[in-house]
N, CA, C and O atoms as a GROMACS GRO file, in nm:
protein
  552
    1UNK      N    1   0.085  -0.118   0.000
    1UNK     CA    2   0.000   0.000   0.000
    1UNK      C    3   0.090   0.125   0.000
    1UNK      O    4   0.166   0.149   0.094
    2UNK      N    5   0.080   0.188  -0.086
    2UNK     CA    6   0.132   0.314  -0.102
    2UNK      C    7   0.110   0.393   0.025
    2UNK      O    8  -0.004   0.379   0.069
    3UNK      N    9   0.172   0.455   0.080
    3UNK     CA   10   0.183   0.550   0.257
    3UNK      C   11   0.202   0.719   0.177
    3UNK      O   12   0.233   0.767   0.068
    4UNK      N   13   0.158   0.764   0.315
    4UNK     CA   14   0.158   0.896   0.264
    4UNK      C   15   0.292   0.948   0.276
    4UNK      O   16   0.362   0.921   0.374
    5UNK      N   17   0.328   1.018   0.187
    5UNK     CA   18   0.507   1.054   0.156
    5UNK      C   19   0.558   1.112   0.295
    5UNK      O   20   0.675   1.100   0.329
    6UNK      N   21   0.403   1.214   0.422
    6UNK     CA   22   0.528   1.257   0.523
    6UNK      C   23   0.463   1.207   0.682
    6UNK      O   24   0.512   1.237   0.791
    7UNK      N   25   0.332   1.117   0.656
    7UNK     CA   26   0.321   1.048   0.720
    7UNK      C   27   0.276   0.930   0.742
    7UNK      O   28   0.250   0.874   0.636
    8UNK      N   29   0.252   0.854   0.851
    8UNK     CA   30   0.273   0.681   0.849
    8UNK      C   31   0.114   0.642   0.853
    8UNK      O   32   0.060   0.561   0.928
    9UNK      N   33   0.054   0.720   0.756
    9UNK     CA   34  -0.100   0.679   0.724
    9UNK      C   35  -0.120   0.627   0.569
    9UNK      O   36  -0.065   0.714   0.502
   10UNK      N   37  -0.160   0.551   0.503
   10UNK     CA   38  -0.202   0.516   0.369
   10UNK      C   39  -0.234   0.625   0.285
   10UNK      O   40  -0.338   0.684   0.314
   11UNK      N   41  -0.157   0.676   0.169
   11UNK     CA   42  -0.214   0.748   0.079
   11UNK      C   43  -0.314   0.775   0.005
   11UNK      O   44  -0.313   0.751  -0.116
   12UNK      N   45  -0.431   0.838   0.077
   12UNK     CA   46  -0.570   0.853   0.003
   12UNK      C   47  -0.595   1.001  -0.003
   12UNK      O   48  -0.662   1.058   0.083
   13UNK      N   49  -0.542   1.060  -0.100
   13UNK     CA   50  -0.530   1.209  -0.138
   13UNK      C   51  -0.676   1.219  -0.237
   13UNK      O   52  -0.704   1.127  -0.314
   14UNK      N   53  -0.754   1.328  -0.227
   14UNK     CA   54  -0.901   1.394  -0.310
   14UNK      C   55  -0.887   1.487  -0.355
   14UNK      O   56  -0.781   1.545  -0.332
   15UNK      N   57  -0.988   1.549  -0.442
   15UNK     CA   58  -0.982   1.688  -0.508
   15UNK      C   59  -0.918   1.787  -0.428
   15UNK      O   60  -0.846   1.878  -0.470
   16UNK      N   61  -0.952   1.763  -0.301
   16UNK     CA   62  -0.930   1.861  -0.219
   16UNK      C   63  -0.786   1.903  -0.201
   16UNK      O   64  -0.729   2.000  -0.150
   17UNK      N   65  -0.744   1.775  -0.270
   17UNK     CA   66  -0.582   1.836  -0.206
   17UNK      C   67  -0.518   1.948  -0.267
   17UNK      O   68  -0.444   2.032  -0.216
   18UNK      N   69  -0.562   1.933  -0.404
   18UNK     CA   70  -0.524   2.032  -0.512
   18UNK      C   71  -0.493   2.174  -0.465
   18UNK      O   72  -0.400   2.248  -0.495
   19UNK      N   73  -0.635   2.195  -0.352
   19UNK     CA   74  -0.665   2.353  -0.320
   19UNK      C   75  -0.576   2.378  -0.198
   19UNK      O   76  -0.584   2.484  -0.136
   20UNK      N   77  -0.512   2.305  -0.170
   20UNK     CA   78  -0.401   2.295  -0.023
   20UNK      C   79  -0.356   2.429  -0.055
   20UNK      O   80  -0.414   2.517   0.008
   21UNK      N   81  -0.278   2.462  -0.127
   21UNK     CA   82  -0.211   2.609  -0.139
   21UNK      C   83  -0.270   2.696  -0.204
   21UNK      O   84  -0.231   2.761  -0.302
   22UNK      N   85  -0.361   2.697  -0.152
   22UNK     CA   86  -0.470   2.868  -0.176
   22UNK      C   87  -0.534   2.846  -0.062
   22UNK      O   88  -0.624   2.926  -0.038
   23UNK      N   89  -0.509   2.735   0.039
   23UNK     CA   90  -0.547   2.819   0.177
   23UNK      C   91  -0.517   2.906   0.220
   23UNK      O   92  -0.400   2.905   0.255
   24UNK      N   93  -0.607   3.052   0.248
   24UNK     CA   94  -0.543   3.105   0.360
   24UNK      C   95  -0.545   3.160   0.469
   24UNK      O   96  -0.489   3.259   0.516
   25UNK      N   97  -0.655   3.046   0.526
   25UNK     CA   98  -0.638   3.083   0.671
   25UNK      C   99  -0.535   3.111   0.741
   25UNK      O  100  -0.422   3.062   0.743
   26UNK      N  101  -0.594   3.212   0.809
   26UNK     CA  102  -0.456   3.249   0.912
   26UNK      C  103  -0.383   3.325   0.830
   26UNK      O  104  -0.331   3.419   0.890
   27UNK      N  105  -0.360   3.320   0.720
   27UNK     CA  106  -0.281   3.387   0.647
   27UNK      C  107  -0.359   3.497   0.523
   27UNK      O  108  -0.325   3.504   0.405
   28UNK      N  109  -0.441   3.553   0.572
   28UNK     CA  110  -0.522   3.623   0.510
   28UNK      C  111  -0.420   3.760   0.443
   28UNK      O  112  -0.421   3.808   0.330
   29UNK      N  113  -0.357   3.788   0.532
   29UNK     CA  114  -0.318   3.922   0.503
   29UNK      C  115  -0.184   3.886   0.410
   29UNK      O  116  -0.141   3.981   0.346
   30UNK      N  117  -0.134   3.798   0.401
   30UNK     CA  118  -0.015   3.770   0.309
   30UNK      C  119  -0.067   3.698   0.189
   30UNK      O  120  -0.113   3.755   0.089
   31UNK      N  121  -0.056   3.562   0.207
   31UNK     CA  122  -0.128   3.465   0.068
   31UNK      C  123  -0.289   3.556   0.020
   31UNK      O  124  -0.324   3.591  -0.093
   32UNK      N  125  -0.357   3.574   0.143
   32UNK     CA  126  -0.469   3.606   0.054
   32UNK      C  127  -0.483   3.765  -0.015
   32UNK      O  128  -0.564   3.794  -0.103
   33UNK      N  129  -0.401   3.843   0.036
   33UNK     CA  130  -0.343   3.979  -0.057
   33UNK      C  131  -0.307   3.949  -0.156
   33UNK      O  132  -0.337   4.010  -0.258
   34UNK      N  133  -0.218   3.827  -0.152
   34UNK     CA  134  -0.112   3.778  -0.300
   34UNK      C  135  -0.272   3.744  -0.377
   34UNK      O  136  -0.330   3.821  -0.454
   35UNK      N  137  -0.311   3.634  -0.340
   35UNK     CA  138  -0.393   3.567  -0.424
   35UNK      C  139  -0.519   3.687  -0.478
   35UNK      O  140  -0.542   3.691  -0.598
   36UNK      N  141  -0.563   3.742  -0.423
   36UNK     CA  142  -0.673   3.833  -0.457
   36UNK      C  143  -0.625   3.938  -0.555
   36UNK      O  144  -0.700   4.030  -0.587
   37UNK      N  145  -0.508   3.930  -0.601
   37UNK     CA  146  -0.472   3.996  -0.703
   37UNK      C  147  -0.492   3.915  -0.862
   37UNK      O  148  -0.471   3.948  -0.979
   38UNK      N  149  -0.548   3.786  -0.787
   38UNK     CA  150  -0.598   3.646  -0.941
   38UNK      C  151  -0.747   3.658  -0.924
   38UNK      O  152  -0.829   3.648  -0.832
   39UNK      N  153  -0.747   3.689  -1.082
   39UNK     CA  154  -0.909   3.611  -1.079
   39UNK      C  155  -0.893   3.454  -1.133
   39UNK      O  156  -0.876   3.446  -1.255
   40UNK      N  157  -0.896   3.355  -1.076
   40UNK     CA  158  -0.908   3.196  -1.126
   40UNK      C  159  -1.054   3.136  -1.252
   40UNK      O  160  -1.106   3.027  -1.273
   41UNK      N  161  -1.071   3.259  -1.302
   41UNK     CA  162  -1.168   3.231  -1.385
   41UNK      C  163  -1.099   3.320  -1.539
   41UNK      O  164  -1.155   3.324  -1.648
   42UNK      N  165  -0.989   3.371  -1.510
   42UNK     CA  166  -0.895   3.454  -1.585
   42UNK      C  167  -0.820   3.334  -1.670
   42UNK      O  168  -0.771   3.248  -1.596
   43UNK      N  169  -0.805   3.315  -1.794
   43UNK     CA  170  -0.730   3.183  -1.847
   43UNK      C  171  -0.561   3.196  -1.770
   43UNK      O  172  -0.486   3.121  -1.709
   44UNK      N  173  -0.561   3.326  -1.814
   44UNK     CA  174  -0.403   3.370  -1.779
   44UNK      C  175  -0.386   3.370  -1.656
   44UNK      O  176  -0.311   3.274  -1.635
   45UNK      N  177  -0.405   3.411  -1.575
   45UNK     CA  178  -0.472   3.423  -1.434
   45UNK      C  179  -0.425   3.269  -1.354
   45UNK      O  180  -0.331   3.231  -1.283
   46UNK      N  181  -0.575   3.197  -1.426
   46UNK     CA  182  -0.590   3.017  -1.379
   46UNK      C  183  -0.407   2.984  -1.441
   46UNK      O  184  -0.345   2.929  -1.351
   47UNK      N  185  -0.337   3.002  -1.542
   47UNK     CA  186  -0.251   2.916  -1.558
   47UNK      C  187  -0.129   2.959  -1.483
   47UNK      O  188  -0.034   2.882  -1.474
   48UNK      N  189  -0.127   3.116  -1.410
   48UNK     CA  190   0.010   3.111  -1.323
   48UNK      C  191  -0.038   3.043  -1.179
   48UNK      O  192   0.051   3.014  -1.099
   49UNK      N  193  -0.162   3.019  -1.147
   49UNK     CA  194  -0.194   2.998  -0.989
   49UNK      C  195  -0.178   2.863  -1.010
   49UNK      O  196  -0.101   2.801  -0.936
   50UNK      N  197  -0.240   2.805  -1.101
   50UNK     CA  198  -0.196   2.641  -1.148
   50UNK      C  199  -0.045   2.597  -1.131
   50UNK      O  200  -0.024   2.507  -1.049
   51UNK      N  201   0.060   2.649  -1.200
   51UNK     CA  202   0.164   2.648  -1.237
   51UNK      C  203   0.257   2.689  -1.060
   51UNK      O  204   0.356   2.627  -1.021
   52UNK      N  205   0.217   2.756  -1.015
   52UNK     CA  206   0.267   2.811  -0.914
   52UNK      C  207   0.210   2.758  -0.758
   52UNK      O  208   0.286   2.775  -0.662
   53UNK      N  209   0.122   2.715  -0.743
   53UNK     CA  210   0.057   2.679  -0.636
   53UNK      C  211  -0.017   2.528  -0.595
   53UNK      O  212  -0.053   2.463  -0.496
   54UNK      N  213  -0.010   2.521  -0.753
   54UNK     CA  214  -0.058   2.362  -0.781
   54UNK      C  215   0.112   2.243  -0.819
   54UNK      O  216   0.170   2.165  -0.743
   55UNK      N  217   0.137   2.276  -0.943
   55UNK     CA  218   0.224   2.237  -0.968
   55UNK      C  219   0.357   2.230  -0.913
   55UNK      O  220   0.432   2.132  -0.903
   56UNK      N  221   0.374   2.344  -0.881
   56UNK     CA  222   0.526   2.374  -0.787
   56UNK      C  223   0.492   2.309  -0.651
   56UNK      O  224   0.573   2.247  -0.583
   57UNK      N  225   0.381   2.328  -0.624
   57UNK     CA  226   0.343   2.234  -0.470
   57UNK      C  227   0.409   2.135  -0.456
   57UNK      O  228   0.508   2.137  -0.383
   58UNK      N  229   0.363   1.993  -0.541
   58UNK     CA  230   0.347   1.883  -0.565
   58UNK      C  231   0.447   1.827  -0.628
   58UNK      O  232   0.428   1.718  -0.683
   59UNK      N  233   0.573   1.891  -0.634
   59UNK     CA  234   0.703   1.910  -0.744
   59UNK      C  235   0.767   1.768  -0.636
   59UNK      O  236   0.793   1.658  -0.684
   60UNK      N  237   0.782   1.800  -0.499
   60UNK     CA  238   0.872   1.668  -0.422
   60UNK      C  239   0.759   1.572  -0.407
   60UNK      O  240   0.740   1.561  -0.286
   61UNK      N  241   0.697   1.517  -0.456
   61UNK     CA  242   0.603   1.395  -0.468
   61UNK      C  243   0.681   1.288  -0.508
   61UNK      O  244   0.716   1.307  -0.624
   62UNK      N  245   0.710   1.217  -0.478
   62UNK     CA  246   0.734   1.070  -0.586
   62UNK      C  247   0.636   1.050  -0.708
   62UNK      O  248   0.522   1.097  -0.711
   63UNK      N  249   0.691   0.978  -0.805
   63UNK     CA  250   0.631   0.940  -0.938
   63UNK      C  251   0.502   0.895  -0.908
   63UNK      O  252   0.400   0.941  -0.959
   64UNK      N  253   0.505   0.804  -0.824
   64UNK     CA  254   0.397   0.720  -0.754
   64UNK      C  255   0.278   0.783  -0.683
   64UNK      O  256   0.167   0.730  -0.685
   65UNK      N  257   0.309   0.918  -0.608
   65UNK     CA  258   0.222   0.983  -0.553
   65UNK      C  259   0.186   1.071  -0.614
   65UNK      O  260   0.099   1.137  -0.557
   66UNK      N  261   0.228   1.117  -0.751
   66UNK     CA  262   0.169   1.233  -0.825
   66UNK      C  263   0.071   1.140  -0.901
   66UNK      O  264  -0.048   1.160  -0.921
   67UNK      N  265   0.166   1.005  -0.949
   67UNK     CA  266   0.036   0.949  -1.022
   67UNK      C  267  -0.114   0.889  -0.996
   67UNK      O  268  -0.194   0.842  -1.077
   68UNK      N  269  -0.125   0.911  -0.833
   68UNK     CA  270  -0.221   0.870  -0.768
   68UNK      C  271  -0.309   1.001  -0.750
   68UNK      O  272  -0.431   1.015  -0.753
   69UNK      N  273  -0.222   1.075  -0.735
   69UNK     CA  274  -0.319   1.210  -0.703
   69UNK      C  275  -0.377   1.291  -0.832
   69UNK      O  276  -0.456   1.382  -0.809
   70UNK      N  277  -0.341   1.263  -0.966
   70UNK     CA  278  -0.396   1.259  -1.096
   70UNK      C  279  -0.487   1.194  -1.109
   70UNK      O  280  -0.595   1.243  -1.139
   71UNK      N  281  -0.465   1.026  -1.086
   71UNK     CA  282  -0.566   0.954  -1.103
   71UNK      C  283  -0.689   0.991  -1.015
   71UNK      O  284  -0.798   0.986  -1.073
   72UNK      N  285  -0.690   1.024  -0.903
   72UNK     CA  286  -0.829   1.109  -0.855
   72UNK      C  287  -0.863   1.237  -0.906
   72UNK      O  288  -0.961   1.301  -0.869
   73UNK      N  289  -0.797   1.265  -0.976
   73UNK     CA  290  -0.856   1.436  -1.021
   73UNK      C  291  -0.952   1.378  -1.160
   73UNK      O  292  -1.065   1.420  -1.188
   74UNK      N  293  -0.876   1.276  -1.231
   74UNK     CA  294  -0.949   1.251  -1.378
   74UNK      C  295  -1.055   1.181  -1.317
   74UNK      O  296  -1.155   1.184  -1.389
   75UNK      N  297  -1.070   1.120  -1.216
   75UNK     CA  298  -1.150   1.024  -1.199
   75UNK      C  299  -1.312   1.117  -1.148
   75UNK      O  300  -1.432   1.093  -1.151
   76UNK      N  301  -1.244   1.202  -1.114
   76UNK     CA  302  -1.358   1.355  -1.028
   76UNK      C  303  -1.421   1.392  -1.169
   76UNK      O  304  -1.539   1.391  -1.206
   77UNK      N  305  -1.334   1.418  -1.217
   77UNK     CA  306  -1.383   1.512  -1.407
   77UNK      C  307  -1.470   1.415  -1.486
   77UNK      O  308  -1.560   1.460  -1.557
   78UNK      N  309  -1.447   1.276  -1.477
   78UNK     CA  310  -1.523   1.168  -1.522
   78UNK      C  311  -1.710   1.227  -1.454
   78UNK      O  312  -1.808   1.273  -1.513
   79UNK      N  313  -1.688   1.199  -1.327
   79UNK     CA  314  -1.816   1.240  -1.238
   79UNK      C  315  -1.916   1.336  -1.304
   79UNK      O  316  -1.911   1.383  -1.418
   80UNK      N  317  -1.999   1.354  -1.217
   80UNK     CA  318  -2.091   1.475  -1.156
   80UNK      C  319  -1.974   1.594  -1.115
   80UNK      O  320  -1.877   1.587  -1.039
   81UNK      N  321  -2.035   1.724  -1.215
   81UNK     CA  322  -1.952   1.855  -1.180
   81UNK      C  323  -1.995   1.888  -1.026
   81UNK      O  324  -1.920   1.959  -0.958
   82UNK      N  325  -2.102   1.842  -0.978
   82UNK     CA  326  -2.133   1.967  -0.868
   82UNK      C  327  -2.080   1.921  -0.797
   82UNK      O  328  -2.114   1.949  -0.682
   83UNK      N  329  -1.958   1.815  -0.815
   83UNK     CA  330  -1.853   1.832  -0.668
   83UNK      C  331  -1.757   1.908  -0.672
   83UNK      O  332  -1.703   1.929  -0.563
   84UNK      N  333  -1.704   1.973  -0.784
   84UNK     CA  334  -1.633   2.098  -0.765
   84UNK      C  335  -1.692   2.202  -0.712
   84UNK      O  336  -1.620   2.278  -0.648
   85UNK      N  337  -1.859   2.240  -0.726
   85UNK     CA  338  -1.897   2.329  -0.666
   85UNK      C  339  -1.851   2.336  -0.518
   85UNK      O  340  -1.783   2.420  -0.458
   86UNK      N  341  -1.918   2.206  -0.475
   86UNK     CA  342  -1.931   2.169  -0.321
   86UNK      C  343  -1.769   2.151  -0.279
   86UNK      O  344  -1.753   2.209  -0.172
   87UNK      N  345  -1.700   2.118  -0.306
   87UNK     CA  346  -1.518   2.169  -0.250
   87UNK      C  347  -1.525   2.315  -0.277
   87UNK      O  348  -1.459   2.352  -0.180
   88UNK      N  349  -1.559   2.429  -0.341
   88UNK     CA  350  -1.530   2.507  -0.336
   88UNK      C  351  -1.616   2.616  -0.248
   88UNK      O  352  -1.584   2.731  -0.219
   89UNK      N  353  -1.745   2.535  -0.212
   89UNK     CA  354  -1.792   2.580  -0.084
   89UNK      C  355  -1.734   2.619   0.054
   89UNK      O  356  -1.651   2.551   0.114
   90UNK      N  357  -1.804   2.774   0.112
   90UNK     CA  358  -1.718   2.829   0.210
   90UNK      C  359  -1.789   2.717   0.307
   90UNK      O  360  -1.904   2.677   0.292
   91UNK      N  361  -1.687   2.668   0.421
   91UNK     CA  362  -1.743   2.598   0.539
   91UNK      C  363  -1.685   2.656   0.626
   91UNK      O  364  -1.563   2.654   0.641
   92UNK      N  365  -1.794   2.736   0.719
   92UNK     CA  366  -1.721   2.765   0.848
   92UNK      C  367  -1.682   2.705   0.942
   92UNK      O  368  -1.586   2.734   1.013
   93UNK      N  369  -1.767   2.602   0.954
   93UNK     CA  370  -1.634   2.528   1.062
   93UNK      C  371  -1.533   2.451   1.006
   93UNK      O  372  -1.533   2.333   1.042
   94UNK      N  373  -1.422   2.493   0.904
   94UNK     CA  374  -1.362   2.430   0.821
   94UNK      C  375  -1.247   2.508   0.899
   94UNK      O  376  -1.256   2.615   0.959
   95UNK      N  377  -1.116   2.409   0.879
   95UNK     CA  378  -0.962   2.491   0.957
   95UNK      C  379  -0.932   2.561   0.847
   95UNK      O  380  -0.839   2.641   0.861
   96UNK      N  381  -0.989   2.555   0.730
   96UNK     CA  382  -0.945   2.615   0.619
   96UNK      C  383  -1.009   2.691   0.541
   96UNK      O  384  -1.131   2.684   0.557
   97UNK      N  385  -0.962   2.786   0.433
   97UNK     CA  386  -1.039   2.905   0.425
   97UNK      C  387  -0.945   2.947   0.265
   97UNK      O  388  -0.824   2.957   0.244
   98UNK      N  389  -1.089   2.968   0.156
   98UNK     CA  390  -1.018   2.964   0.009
   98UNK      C  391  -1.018   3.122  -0.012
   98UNK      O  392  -1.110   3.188   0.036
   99UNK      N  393  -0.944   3.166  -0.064
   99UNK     CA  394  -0.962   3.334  -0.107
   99UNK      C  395  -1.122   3.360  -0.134
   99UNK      O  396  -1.203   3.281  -0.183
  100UNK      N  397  -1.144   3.486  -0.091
  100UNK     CA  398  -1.294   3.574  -0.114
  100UNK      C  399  -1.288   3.533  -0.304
  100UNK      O  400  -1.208   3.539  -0.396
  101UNK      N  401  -1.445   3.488  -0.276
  101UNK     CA  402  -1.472   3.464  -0.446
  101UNK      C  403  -1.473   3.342  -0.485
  101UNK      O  404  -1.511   3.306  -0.596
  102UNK      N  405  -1.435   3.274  -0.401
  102UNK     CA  406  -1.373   3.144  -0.538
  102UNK      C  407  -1.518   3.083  -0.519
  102UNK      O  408  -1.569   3.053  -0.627
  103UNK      N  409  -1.601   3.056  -0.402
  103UNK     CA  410  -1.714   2.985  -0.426
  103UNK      C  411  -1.817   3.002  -0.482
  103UNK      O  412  -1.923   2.940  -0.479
  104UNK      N  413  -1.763   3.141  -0.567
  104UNK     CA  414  -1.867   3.186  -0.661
  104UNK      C  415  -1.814   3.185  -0.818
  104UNK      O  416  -1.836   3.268  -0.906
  105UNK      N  417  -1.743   3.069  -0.822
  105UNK     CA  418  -1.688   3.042  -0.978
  105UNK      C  419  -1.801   3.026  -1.020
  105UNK      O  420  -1.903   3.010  -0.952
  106UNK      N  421  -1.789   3.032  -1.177
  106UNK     CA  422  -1.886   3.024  -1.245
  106UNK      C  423  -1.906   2.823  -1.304
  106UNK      O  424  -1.981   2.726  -1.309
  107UNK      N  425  -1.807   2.861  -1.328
  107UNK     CA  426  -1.704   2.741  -1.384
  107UNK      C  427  -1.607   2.653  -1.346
  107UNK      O  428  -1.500   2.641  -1.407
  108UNK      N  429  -1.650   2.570  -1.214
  108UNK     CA  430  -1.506   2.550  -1.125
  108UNK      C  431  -1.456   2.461  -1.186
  108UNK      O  432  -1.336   2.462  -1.211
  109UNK      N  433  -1.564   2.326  -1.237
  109UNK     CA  434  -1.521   2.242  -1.315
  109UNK      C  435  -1.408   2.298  -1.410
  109UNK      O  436  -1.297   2.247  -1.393
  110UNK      N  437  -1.418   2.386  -1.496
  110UNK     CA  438  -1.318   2.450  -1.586
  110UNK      C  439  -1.171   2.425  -1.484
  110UNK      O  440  -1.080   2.344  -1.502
  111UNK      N  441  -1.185   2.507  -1.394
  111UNK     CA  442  -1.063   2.515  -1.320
  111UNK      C  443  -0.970   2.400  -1.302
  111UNK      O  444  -0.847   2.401  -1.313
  112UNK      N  445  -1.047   2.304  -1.275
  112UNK     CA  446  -0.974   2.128  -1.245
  112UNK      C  447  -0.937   2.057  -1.366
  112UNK      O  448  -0.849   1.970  -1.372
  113UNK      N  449  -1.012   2.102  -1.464
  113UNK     CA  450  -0.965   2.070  -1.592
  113UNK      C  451  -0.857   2.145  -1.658
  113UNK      O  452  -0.813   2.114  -1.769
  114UNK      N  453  -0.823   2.228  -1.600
  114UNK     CA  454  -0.742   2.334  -1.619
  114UNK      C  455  -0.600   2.281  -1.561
  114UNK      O  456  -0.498   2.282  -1.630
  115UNK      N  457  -0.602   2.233  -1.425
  115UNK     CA  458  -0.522   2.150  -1.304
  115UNK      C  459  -0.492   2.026  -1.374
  115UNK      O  460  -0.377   1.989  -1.350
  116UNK      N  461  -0.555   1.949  -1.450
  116UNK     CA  462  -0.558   1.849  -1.526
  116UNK      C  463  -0.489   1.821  -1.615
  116UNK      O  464  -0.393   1.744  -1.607
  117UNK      N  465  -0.528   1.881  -1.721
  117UNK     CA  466  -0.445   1.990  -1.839
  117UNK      C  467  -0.297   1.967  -1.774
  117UNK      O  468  -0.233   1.862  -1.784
  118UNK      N  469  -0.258   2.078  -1.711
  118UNK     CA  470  -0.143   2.098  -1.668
  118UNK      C  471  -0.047   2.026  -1.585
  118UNK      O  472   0.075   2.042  -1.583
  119UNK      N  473  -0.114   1.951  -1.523
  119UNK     CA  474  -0.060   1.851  -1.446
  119UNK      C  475  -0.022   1.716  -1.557
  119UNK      O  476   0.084   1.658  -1.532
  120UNK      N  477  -0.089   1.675  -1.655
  120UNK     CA  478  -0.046   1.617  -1.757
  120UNK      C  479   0.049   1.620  -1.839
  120UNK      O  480   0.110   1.525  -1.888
  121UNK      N  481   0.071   1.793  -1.861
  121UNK     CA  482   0.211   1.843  -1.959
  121UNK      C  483   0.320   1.787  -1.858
  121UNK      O  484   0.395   1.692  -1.880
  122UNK      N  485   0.312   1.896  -1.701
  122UNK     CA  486   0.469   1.874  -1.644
  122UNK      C  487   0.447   1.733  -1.557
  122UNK      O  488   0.567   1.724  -1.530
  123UNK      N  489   0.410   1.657  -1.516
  123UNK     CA  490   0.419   1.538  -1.516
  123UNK      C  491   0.419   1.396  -1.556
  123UNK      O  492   0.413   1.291  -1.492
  124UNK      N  493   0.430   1.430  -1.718
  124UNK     CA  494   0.431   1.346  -1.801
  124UNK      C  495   0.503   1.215  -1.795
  124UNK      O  496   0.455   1.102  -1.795
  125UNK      N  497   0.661   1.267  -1.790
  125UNK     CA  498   0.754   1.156  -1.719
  125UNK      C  499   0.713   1.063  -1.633
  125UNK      O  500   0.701   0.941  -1.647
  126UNK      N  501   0.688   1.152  -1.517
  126UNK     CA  502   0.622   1.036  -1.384
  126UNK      C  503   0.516   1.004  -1.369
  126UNK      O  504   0.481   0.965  -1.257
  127UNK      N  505   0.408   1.011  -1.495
  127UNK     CA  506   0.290   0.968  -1.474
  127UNK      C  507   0.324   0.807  -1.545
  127UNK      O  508   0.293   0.692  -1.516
  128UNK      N  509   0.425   0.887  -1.678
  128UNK     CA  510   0.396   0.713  -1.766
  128UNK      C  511   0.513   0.573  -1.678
  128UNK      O  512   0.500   0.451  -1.671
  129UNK      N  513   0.628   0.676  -1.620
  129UNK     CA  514   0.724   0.584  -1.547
  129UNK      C  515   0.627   0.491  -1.430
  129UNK      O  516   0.664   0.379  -1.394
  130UNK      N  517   0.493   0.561  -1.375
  130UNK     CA  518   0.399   0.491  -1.266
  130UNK      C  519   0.293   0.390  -1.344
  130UNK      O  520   0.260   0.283  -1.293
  131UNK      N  521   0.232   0.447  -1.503
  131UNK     CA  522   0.195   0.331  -1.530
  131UNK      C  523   0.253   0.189  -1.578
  131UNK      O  524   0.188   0.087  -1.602
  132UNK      N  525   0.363   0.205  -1.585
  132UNK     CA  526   0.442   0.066  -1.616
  132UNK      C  527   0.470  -0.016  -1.510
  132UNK      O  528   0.551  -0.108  -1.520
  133UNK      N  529   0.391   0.017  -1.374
  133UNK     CA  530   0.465  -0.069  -1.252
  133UNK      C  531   0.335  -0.136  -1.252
  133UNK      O  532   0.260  -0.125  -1.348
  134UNK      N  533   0.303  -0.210  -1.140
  134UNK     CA  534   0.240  -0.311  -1.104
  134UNK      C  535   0.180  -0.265  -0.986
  134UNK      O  536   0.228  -0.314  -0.884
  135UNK      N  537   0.010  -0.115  -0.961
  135UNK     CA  538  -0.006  -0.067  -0.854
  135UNK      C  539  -0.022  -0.115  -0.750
  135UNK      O  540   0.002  -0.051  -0.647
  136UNK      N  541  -0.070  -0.250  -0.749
  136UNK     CA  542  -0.121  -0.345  -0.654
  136UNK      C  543   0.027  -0.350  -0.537
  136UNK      O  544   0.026  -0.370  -0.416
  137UNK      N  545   0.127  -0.328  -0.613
  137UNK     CA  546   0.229  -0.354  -0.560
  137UNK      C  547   0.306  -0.206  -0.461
  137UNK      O  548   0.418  -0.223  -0.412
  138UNK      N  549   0.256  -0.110  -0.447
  138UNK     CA  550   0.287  -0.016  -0.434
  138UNK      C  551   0.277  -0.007  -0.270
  138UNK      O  552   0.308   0.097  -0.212
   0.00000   0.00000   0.00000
């Protein structure tokens, strides 16, 4: 069973993880100053916050754990859209907290497909080096 890369629990990563770095609770006045200068419904916009917050995130992953955490994003896009709505729902009793706006995308689905997209170009290498193994074995 694949483990989580920084702790000693099984790797079961969701859409949700994607949005890890555009939290910003607690950090309202730094990340969410930075971020509120993006609109994520902006093409140009969506592809530096992608590139920068998504991608650069997820850069020390193993082959193995990026290719798992892809395989749930395509597997989400396969679905029903209105679970991007509902992740991008404000929850107040949530430890976490997405920039002002985002739960009023128009288009969030767009956005993950967008994450998708891109996560496909720069992880190309370690997506196809993970399908040649044997996952069962992981």
């Amino acid at each position: 069973m694949l483990m989580h890369p920084y702790l000693n629990v099984p790797y079961n990563p969701s859409v949700e993880h994607f949005l890890g770095g555009f939290d910003i609770y607690d950090r309202e006045e730094s990340l969410g100053v930075e971020l509120s200068a993006y609109d994520p419904e902006c093409p140009s916009d969506r592809e530096f916050l992608i590139s920068r917050f998504i991608v650069k995130r997820f850069a020390a992953l193993s082959y193995r754990h990026k290719f798992v955490l892809f395989f749930v994003l395509g597997e989400s896009l396969e679905g029903d859209s209105s679970v991007f709505s509902e992740i991008l729902e404000h929850d107040p009793m949530s430890p976490s907290s997405l920039p002002p706006g985002w739960n009023e995308m128009e288009n969030p689905r767009a956005f993950f497909e967008d994450v998708y997209l891109k996560l496909s170009e720069a992880w190309v290498d370690d997506l196809y080096k993970a399908s040649q193994e044997d996952i069962s074995t992981w």
